[in-house]
C-alpha positions in Angstrom: 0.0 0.0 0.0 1.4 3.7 -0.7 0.7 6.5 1.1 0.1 10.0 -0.8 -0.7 13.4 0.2 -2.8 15.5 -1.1 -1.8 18.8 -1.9 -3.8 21.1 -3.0 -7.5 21.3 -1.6 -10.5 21.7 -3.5 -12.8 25.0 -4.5 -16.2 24.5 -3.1 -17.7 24.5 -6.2 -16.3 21.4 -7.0 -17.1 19.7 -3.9 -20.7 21.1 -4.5 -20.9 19.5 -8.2 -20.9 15.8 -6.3 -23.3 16.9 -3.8 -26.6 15.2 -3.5 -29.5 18.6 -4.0 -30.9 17.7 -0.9 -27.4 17.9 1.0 -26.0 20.4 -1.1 -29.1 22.6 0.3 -28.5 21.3 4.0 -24.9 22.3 3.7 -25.1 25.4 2.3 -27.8 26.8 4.5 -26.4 25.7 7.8 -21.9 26.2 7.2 -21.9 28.0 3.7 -18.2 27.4 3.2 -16.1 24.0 4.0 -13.8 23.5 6.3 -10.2 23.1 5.2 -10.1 19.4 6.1 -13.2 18.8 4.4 -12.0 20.7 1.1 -8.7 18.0 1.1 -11.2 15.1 1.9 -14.7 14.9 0.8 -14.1 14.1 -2.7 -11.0 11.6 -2.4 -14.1 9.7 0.5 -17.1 10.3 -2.4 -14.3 8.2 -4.9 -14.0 5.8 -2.5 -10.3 6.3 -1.4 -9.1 5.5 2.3 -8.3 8.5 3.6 -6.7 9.5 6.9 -7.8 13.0 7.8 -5.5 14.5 10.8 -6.7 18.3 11.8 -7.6 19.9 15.2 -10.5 19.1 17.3 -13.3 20.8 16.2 -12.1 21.8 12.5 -15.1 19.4 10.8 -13.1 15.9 10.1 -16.2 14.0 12.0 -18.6 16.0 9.6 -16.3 15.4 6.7 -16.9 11.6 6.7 -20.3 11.7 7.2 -21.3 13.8 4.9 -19.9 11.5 2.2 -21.7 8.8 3.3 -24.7 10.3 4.0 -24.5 12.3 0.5 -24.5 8.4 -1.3 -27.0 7.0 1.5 -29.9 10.1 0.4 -28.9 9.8 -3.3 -29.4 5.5 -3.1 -32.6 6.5 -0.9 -33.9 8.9 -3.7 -33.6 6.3 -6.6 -34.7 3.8 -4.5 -32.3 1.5 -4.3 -31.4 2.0 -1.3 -30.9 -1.8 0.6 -31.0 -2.6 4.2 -27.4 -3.7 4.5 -24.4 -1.8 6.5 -22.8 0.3 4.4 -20.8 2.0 6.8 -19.1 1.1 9.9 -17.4 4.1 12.1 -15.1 3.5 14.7 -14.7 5.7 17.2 -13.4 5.8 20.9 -16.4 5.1 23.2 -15.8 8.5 25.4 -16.5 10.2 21.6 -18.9 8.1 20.0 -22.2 9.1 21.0 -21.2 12.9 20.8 -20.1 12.3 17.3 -23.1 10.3 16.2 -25.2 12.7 17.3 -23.9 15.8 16.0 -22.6 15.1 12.7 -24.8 12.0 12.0 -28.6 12.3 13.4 -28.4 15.5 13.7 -28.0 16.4 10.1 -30.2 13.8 9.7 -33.3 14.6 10.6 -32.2 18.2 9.4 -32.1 17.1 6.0 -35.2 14.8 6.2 -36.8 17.8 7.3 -35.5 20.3 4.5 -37.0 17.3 2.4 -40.3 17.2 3.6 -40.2 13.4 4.2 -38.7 10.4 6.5 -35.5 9.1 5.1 -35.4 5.4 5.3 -31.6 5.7 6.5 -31.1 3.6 9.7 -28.7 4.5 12.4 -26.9 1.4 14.8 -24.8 2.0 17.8 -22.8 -1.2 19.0 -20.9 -0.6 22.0 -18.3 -3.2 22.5 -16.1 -3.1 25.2 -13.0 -4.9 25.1 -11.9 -7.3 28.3 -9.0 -6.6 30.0 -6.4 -9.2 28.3 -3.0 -9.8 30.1 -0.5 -10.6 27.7 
């Protein structure tokens, strides 16, 4: 595997061009502009790359990820073809998770379900697993 950096972050137009109407919309009227991690990491996620975003707390990298996903979950959703599978699995420290869900998953959410007039069928799990204590 070989790791690359990216460069040179996108305009927001072009991060706009991939954007699903309905989250375009939902972006645009709650943030107006992207964060600089988000400009370096929303289209390398919407092409499917791995990509490792590192930028200070609060700078949008939980938002970043999500979006994407939730920008191909609404446009499967919309052409109905949407399955009831996992298509995404998040990891995140436990102290963390529930904040993050909340905030940049349901949260945007149920803003965009309401910005579309209708119930999403986009289903949320949280599975907390704690790890035993292992002596090695």
């Amino acid at each position: 595997m070989t790791i690359s950096y990216i460069k040179k972050s996108e305009e927001d137009s072009e991060i706009y061009k991939i954007l699903n109407p309905l989250v375009k919309q939902w972006f645009k009227n709650k943030f107006k502009t992207f964060s600089e991690p988000q400009k370096y990491a929303i289209l390398n996620i919407h092409k499917c790359r791995n990509t490792l975003v590192s930028a200070v707390t609060g700078s949008g990298k939980t938002l970043t990820a999500f979006l994407a996903v939730l920008n191909e979950l609404i446009t499967l959703e919309e052409n109905e073809i949407l399955e009831n599978k996992t298509y995404c699995i998040y990891i995140s420290p436990l102290k963390a998770l529930n904040q993050d869900i909340q905030v940049n998953l349901i949260e945007p959410l149920k803003e965009i379900e309401e910005l579309s007039g209708k119930k999403l069928k986009i289903n949320i799990q949280v599975i907390h697993q704690q790890q035993k204590n292992k002596k090695c």
